[in-house]
N, C-alpha and C positions, 0 to 999 in steps of 0.2 A: 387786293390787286392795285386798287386806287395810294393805296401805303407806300408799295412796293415801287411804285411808276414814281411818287413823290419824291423818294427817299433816294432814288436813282438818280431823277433830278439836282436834287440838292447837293447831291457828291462830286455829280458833272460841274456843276458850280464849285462848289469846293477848288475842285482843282482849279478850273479858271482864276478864282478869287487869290489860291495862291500865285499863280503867275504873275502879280501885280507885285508879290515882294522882288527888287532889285536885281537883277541876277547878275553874278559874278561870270564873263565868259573867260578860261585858261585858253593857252598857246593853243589847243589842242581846237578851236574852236566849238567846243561844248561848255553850254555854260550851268554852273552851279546856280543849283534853282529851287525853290521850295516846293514845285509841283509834285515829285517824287515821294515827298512825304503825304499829299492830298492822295494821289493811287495807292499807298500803303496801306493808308487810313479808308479807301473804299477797299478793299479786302478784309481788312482788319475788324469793319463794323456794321459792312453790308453780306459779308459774306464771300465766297468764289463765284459762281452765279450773276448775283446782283452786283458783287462790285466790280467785275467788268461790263460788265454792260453799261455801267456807270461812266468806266476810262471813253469805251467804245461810243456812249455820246458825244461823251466831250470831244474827240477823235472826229468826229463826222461834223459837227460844227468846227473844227479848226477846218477839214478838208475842203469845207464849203469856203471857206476865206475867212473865216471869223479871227481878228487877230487874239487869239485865246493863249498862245502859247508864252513865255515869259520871253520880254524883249518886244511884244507885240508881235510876234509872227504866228502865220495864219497861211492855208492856200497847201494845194498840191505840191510848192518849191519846198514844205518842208523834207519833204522825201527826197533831197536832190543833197543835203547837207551832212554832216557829221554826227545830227543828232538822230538819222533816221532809228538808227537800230535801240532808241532809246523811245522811240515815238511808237516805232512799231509794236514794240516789250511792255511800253504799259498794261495793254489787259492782261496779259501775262503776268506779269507781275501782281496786277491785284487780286487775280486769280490765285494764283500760288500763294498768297498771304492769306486770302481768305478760307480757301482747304486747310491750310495749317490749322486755322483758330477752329474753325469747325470740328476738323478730327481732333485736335487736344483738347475735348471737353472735361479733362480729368485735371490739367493743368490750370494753374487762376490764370486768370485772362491779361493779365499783363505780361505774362512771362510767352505765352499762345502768341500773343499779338506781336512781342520783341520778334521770337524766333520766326510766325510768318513775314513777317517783315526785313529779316534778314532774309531768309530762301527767297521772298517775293521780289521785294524791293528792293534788294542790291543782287544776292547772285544771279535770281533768270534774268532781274532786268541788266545787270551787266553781260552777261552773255549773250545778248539779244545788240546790247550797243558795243561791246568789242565786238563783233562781225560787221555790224553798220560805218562804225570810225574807219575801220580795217581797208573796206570796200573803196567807199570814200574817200578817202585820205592816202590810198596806196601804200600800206602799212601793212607789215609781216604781222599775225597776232600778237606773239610776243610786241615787238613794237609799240601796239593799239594800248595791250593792257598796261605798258610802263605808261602811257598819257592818262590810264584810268586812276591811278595811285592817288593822285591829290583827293578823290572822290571820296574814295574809301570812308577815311574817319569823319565827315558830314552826312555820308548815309547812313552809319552804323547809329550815327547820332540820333540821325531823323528817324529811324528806327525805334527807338530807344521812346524817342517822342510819340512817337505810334501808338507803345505800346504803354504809355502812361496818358495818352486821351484817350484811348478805349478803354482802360479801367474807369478813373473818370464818367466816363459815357455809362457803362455800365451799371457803377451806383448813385449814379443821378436820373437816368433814364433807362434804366435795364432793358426794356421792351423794344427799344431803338436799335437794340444790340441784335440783329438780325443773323450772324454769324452763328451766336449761342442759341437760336430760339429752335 
């Protein structure tokens, strides 16, 4: 239990930590951000389960005002922007990535960890932030998803990264791999 709270911890941090790398904001007012790969990677190595509840901390420390998000934003006004449908999609998404890795226990774990991180991390969580841009922004879907395009080949990327720290993770600390346990 005490593991499990730690480990949860640590992932909420995670993502926080990544928010400090630089973020790139497009026309579209969403900005290119490293935190997307931190929720990848809580699914990918905490599990579906734990690695939302993971997103979902770090989620409730931004709500409370914490500037955690990348850019320093923090507080209820994130939900009033363009990136809501992306705020809202992270436990989602690390959910979805984490069930991937879980049910393909027959697949090696980097190849489990790519493909949940694709379904996770780019398709729910893009279909989660095309209806939030959409709302927001006053955009037809079609529309929303021409502004997602630039995304595409840096999540497939950060995906790709996922799923070669969770191998990684795996044969240096196997036991930490909570998805496979």
């Amino acid at each position: 239990m005490e593991r499990n709270v730690t480990l949860i911890a640590l992932f909420a941090a995670l993502i926080a930590v990544l928010g400090l790398v630089p973020q790139i904001t497009l026309m579209s007012g969403v900005p290119v951000t490293a935190q997307s790969l931190g929720v990848m990677l809580c699914g990918a190595v905490l599990g579906a389960r734990r690695g939302a509840l993971a997103v979902l901390l770090f989620l409730v420390l931004v709500f409370l005002g914490l500037p955690l998000l990348s850019g320093g934003r923090g507080g209820l006004g994130v939900l009033a922007g363009p990136t809501v449908g992306f705020v809202v999609g992270f436990p989602v998404a690390a959910f979805v990535t984490g069930l991937v890795v879980e049910k393909w226990r027959a697949v090696p774990v980097t190849l489990a960890a790519f493909v949940g991180a694709l379904l996770g991390g780019v398709v729910a969580l893009y279909a989660f932030g095309l209806v939030g841009m959409a709302l927001v922004l006053g955009k037809t879907l079609p529309e929303a998803a021409l502004l997602l395009t630039p995304f595409i080949a840096g999540d497939v990327l950060k995906a790709a990264i996922a799923g070669l720290v969770t191998r990684g993770l795996s044969r240096v600390r196997p036991g930490v791999l909570l998805s496979r346990s």
